[in-house]
SEFINU-370564 format. One record per atom (N, C-alpha, C, O, CB): residue number from 1; residue in three letters; x, y, z. Coordinates in Angstrom, 2 decimals. Each point is the difference from the previous one (the first is absolute). Glycine has a CB too. Example, Ala and Ser with C-alpha at 12.3 -4.5 7.8 and 13.67 -1.06 7.14 Angstrom:
! SEFINU-370564
+-----+------+---------+---------+---------+
: seq : type :    east :   north :      up :
+-----+------+---------+---------+---------+
:   1 :  ALA :   13.19 :   -5.69 :    7.80 :
:   1 :  ALA :   -0.89 :    1.19 :    0.00 :
:   1 :  ALA :    0.90 :    1.20 :    0.00 :
:   1 :  ALA :    1.04 :   -0.02 :    0.66 :
:   1 :  ALA :   -2.93 :   -1.15 :    0.59 :
:   2 :  SER :    1.54 :    2.22 :   -1.97 :
:   2 :  SER :    0.82 :    1.19 :    0.06 :
:   2 :  SER :   -0.77 :    1.09 :    0.73 :
:   2 :  SER :    0.51 :    1.11 :    0.17 :
:   2 :  SER :    0.67 :   -1.74 :   -2.32 :
+-----+------+---------+---------+---------+
This chain:
! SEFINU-370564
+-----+------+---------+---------+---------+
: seq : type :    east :   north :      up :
+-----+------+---------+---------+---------+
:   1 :  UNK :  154.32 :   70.27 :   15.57 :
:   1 :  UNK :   -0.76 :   -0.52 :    1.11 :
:   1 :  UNK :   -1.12 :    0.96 :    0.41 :
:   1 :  UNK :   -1.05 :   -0.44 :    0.48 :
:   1 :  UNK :    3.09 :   -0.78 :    0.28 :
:   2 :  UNK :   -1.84 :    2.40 :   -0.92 :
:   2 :  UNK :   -0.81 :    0.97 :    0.50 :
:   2 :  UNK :   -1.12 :    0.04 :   -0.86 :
:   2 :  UNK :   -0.99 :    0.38 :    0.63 :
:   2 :  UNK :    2.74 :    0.85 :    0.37 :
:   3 :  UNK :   -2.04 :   -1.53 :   -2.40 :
:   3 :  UNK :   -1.54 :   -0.16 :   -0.51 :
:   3 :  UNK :   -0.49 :   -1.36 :    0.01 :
:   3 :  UNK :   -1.13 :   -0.23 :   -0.43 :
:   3 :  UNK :    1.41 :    2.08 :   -1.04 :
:   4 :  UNK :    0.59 :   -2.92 :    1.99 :
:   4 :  UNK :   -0.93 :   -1.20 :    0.63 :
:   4 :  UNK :   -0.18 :    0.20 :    0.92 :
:   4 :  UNK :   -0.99 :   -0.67 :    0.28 :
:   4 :  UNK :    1.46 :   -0.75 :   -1.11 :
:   5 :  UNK :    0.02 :    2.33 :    2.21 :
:   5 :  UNK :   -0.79 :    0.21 :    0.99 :
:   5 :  UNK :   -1.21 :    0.88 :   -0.12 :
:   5 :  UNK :   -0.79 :   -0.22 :    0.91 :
:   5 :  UNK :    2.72 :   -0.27 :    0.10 :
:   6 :  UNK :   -2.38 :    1.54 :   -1.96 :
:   6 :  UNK :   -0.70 :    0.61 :   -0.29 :
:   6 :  UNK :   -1.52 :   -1.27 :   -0.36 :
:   6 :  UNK :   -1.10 :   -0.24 :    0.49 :
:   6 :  UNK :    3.38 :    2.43 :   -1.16 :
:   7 :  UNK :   -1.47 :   -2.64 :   -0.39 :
:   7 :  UNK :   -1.35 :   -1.00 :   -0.03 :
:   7 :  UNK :   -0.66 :   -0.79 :    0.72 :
:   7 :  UNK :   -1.19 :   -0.22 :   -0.22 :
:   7 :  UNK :    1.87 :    0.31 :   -1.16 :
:   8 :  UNK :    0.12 :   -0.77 :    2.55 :
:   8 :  UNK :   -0.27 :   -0.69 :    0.83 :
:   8 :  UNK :   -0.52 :    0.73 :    0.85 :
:   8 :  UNK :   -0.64 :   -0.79 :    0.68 :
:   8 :  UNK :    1.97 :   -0.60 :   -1.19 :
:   9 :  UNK :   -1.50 :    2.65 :    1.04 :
:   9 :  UNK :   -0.36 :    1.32 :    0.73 :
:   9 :  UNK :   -1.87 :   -0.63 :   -0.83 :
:   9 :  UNK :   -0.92 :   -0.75 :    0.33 :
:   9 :  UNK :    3.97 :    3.46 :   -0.21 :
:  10 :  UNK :   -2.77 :   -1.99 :   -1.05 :
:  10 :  UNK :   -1.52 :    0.28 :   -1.01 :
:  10 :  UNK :   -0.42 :   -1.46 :    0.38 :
:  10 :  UNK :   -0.97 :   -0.01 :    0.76 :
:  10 :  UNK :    1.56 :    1.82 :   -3.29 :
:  11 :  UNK :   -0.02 :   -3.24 :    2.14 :
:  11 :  UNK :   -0.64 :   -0.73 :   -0.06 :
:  11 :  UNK :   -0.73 :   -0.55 :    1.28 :
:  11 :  UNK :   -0.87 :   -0.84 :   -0.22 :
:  11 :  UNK :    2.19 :    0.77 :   -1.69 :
:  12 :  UNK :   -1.11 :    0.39 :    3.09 :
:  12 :  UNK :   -0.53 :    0.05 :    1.22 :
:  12 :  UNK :   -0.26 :    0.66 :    0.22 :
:  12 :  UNK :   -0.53 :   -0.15 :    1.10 :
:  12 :  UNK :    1.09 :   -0.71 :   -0.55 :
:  13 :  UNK :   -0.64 :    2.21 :   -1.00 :
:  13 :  UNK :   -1.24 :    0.65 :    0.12 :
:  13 :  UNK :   -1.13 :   -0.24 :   -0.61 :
:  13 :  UNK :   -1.08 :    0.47 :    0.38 :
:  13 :  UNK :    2.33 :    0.79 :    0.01 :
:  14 :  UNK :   -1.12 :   -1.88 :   -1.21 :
:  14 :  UNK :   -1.75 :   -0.36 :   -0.63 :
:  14 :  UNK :   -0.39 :   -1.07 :    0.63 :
:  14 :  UNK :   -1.14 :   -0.18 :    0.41 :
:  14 :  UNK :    1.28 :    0.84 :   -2.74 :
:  15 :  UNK :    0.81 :   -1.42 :    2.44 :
:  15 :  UNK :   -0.81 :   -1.51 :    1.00 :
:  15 :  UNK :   -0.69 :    0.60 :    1.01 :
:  15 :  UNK :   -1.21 :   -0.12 :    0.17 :
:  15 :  UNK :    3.05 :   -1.73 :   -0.27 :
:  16 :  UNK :   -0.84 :    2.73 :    1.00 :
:  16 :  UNK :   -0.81 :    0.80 :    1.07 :
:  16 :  UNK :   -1.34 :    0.69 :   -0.15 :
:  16 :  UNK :   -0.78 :    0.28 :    0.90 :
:  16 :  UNK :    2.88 :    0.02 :   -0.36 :
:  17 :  UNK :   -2.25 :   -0.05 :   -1.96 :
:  17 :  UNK :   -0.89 :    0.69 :   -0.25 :
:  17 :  UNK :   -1.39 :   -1.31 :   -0.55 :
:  17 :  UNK :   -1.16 :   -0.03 :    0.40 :
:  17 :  UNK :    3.22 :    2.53 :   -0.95 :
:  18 :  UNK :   -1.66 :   -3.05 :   -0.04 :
:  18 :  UNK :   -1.11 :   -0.86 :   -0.18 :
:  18 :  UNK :   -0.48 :   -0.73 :    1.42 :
:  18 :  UNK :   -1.17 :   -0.21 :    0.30 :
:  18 :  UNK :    2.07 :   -0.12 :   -2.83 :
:  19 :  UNK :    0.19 :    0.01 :    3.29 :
:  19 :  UNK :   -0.28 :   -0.65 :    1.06 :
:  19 :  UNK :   -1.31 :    1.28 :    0.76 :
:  19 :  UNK :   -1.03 :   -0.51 :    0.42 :
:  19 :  UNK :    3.96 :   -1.16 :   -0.29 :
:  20 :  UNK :   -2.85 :    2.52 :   -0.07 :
:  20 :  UNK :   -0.33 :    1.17 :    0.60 :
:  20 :  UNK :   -1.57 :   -0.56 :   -0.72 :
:  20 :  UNK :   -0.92 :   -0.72 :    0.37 :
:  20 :  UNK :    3.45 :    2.94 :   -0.10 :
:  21 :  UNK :   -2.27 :   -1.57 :   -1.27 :
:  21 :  UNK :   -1.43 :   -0.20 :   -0.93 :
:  21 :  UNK :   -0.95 :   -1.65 :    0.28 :
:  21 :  UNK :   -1.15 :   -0.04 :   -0.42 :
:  21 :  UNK :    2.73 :    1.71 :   -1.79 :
:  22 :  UNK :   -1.17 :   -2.53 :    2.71 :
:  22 :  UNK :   -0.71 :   -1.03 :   -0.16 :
:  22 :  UNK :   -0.25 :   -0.52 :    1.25 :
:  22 :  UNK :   -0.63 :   -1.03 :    0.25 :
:  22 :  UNK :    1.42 :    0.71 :   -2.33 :
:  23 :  UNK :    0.04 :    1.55 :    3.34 :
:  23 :  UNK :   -0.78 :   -0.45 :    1.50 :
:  23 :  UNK :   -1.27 :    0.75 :    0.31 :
:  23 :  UNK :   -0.96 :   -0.34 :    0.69 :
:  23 :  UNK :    3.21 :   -0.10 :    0.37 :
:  24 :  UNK :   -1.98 :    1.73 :   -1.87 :
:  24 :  UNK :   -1.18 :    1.07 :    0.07 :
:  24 :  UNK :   -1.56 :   -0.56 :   -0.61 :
:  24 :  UNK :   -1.04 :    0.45 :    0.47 :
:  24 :  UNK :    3.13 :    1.50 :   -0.84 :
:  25 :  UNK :   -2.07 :   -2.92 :   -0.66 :
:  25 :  UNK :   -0.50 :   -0.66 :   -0.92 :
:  25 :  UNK :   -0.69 :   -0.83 :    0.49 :
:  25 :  UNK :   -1.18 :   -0.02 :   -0.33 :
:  25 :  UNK :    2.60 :    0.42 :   -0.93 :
:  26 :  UNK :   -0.62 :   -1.85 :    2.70 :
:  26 :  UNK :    0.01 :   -0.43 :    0.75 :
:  26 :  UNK :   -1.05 :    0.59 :    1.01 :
:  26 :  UNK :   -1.12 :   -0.50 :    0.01 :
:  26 :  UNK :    3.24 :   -0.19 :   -0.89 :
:  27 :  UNK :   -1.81 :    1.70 :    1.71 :
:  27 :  UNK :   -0.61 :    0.60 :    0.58 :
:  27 :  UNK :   -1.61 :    0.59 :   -0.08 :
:  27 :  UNK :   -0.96 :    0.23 :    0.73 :
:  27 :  UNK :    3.32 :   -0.22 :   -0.64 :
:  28 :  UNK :   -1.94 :    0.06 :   -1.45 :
:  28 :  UNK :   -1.47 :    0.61 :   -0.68 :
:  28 :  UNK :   -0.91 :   -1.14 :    0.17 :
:  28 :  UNK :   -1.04 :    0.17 :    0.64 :
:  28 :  UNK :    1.99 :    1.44 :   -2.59 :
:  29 :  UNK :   -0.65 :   -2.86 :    1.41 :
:  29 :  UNK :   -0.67 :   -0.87 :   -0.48 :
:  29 :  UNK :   -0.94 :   -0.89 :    1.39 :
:  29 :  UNK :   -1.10 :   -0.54 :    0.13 :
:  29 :  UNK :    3.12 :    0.61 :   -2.43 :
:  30 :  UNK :   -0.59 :    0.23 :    3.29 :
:  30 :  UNK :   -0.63 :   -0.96 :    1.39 :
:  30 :  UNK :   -0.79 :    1.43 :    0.61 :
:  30 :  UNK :   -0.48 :   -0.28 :    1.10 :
:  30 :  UNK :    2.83 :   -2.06 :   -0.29 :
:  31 :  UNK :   -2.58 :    3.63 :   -1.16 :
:  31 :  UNK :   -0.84 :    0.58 :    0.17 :
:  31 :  UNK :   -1.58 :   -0.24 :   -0.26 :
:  31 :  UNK :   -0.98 :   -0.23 :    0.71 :
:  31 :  UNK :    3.00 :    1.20 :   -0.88 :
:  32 :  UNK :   -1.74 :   -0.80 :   -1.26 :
:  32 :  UNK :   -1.09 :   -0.76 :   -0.92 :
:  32 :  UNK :   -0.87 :   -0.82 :    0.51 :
:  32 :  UNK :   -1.16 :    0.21 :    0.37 :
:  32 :  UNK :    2.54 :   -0.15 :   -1.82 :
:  33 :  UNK :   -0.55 :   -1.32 :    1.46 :
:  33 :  UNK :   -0.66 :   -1.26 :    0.42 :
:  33 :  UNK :   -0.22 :    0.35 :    1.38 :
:  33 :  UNK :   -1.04 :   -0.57 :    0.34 :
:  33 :  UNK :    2.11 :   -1.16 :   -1.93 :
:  34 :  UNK :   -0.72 :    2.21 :    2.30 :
:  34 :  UNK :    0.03 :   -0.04 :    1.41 :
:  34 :  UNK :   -1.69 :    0.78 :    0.46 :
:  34 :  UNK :   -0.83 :   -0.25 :    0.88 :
:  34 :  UNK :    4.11 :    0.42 :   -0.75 :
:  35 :  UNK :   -3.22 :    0.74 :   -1.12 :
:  35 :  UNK :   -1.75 :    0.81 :   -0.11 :
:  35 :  UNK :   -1.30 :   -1.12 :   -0.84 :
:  35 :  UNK :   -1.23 :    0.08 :    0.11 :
:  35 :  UNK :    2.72 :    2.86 :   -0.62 :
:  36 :  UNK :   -0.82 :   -3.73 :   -0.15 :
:  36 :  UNK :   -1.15 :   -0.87 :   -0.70 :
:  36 :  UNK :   -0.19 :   -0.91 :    0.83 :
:  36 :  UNK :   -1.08 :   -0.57 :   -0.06 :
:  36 :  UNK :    1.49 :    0.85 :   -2.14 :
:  37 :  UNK :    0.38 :   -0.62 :    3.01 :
:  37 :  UNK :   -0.02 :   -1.08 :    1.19 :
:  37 :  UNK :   -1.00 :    0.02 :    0.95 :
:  37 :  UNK :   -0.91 :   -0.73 :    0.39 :
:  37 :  UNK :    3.07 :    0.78 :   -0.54 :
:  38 :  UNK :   -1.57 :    1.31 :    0.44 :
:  38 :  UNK :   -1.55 :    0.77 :    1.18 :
:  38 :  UNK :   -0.92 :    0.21 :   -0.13 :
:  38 :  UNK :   -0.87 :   -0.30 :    0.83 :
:  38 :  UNK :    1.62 :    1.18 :   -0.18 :
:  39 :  UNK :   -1.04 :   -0.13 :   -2.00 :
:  39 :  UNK :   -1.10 :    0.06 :   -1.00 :
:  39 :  UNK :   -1.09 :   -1.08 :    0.24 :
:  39 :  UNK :   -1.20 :    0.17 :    0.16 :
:  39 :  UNK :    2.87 :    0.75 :   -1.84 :
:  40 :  UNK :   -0.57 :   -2.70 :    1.67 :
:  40 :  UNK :   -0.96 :   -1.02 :   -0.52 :
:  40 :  UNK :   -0.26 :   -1.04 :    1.58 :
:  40 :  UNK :   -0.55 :   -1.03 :    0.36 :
:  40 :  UNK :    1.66 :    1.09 :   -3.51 :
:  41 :  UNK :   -0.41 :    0.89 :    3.59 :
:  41 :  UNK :   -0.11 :   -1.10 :    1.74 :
:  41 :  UNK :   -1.59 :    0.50 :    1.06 :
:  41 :  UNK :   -0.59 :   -0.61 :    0.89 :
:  41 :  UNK :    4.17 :    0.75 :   -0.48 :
:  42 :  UNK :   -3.88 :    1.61 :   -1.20 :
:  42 :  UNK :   -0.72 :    0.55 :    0.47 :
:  42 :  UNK :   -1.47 :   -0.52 :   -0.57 :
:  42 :  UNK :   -0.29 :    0.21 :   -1.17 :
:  42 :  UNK :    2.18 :    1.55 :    1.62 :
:  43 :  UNK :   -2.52 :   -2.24 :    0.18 :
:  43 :  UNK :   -1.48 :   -0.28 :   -0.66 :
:  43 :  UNK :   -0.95 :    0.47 :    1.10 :
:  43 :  UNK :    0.15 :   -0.31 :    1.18 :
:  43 :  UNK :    0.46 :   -1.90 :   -2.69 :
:  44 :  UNK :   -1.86 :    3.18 :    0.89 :
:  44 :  UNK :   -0.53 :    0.36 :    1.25 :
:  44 :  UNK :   -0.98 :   -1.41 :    0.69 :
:  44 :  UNK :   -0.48 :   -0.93 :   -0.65 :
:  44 :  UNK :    0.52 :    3.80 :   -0.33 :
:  45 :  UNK :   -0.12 :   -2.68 :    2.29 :
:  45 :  UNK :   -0.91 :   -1.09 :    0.65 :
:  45 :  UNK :   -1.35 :    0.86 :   -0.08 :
:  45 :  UNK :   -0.16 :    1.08 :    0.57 :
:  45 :  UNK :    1.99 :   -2.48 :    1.24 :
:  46 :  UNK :   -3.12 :    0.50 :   -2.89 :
:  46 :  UNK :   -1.21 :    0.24 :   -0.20 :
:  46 :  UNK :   -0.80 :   -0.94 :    1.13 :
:  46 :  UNK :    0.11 :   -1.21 :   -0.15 :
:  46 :  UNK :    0.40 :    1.89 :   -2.48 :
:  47 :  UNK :   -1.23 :   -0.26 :    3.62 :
:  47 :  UNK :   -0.01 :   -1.46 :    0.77 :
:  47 :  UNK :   -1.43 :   -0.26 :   -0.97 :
:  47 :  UNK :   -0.62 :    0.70 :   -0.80 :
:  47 :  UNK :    1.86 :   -0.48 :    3.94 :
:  48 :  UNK :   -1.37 :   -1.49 :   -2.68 :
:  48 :  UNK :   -1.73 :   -0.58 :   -0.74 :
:  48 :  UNK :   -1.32 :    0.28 :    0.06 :
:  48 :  UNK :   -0.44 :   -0.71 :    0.91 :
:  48 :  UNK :    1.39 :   -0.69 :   -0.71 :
:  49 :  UNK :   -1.88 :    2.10 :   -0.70 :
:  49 :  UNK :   -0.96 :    0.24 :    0.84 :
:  49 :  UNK :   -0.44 :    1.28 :    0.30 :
:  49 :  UNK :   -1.19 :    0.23 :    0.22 :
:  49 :  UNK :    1.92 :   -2.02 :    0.44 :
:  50 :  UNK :    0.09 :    2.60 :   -0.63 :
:  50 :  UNK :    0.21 :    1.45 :    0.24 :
:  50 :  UNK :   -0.63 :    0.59 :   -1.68 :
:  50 :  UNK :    0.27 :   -0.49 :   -1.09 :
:  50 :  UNK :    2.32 :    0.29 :    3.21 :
:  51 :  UNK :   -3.18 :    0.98 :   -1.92 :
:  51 :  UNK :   -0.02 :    1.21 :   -1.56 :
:  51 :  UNK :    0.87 :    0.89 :    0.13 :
:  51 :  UNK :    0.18 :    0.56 :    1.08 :
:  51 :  UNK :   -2.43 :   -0.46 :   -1.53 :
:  52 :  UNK :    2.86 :    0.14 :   -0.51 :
:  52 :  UNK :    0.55 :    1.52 :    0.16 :
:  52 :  UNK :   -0.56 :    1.64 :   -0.59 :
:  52 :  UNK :   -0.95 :    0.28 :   -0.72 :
:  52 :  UNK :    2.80 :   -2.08 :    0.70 :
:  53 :  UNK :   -1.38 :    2.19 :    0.32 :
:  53 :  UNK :   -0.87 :    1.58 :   -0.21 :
:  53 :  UNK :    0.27 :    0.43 :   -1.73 :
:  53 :  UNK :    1.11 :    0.43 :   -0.31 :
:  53 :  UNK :   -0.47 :    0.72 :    3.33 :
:  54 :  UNK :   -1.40 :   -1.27 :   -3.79 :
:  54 :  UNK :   -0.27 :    0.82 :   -1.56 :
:  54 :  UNK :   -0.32 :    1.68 :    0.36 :
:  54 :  UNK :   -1.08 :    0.53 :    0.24 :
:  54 :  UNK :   -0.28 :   -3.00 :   -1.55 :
:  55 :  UNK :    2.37 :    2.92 :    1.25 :
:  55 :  UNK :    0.16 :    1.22 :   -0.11 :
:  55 :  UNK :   -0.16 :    0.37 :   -1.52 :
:  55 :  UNK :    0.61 :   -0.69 :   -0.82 :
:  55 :  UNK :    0.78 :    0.66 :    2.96 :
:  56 :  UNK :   -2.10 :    0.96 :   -2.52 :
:  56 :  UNK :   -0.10 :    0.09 :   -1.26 :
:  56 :  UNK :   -0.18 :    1.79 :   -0.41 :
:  56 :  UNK :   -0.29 :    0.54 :   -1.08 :
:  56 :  UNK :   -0.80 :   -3.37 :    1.09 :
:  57 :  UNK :    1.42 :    3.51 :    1.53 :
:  57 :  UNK :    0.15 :    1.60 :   -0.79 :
:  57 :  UNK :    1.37 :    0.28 :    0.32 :
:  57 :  UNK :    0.52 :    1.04 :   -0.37 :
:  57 :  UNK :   -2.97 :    0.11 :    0.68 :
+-----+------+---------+---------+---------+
């Protein structure tokens, strides 16, 4: 009994461990998107009519 509890030990530990790995992953991703989001919501307001300044040194 004692090296099927061993395995069953190991084998939840890796679930734990993948589980681990794929919230971090998770996390990353709604990071990600969460910066391209803002990125694309931001548009500057040019009003009409106006020139803007050509800086050129």
């Amino acid at each position: 009994m004692h090296r099927t509890d061993e395995i069953v030990a190991r084998a939840l530990s890796i679930v734990a461990a993948s589980k681990a790995l794929r919230e971090r992953q998770e996390q990353q991703r709604r990071e990600i998107y969460g910066r391209i989001e803002l990125a694309s919501l931001k548009k500057p307001y040019i009003p009409k009519g106006i020139q803007l300044p050509l800086k050129l040194q």
